[in-house]
N, C-alpha and C positions, 0 to 999 in steps of 0.2 A: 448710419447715414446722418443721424442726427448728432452723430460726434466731430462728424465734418464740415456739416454747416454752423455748428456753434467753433471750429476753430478758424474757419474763412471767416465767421461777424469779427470777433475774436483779432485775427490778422488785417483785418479792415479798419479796425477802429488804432489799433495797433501804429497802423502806415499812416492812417489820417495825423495819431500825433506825431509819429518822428517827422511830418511833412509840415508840420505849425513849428517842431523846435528846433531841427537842425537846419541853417541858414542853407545848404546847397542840394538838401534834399528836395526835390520839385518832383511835385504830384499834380498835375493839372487838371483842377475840377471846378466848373460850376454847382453853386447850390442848389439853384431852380432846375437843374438839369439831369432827369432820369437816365438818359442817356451814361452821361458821366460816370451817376452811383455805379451803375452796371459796369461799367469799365473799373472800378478799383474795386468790386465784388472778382470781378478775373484775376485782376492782383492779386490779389488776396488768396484767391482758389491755387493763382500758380505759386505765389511763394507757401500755403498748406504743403501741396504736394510738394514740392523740393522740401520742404523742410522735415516732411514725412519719411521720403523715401531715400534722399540721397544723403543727410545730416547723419544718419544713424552708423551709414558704410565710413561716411567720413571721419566721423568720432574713431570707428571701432580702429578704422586705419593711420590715427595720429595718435592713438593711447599712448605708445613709446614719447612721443613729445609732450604729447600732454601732464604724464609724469615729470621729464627735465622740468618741463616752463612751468607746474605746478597748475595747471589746469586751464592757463594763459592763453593757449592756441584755441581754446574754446569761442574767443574773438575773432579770430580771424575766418575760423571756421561760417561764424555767423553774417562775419563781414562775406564771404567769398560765398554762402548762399543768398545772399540781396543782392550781390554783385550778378549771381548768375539768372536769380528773378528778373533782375532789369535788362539782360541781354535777351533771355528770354520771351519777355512781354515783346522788345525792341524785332524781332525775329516774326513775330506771327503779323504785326503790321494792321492791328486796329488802331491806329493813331491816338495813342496813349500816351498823352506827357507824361512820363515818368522816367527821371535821371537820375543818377546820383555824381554828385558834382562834375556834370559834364558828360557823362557816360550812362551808356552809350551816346554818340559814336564818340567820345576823345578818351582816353585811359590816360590814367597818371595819378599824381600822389592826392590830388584834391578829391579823387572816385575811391581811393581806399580809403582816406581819412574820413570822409562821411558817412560809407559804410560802414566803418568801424562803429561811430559815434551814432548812426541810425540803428545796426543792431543793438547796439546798448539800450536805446529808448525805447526799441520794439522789445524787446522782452524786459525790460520792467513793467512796464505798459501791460504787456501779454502775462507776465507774471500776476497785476494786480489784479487783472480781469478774470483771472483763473481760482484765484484765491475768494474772490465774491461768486462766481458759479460754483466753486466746492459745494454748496449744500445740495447740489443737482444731483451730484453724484451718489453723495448720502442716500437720496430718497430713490438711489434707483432710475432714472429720469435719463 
């Protein structure tokens, strides 16, 4: 349990930066607003779980490409779970500003290309965050 709330902070703090770097990534939150935090803590919970449960089937099922393209479709894969986080979020209808270039509702090449360039930020991001909790793990924790 506690491995799941430190990857929802984790994927929170993750979305908060690809939403300051990549220019069409839009996350819509006030500061003062509890409200708010609580809605990108959901984000956050829904893109954990997709990226828990359906990342792993998808990896094991593009391994043959992943070979050709040398481990390339690892992007797209990343891009195509943000992609399905924000349909998702867009679906349950808390009124959650969250897009990625347009999408939901417009699809096209400006919703892949930010996807692409947002998962790239979220897992470095998510990478460096993981590398300073390492010693959690050490101690058992």
């Amino acid at each position: 349990m506690l491995d799941l709330l430190i990857k929802v902070a984790v994927n929170a703090v993750a979305l908060l930066a690809a939403a300051n770097v990549v220019p069409e990534f839009k996350l819509v939150f006030h500061n003062d607003n509890p409200e708010d935090w609580a809605k990108i803590l959901i984000i956050a919970l829904v893109f954990a779980l997709v990226n828990s449960y359906l990342k792993p089937i998808l990896k094991v099922l593009a391994m043959p490409i992943g070979f050709l393209t040398m481990g390339l479709i690892a992007f797209a894969i990343n891009a195509a779970m943000l992609l399905g986080t924000a349909w998702i979020v867009s679906q349950v209808q808390l009124n959650i500003g969250f897009t990625l270039g347009g999408y939901p509702p417009h699809w096209g090449y400006e919703a892949i290309g930010v996807a692409v360039v947002g998962s790239i930020v979220i897992s470095i991001v998510a990478t460096i965050l993981d590398l300073v909790l390492a010693p959690r793990k050490v101690m058992g924790l």
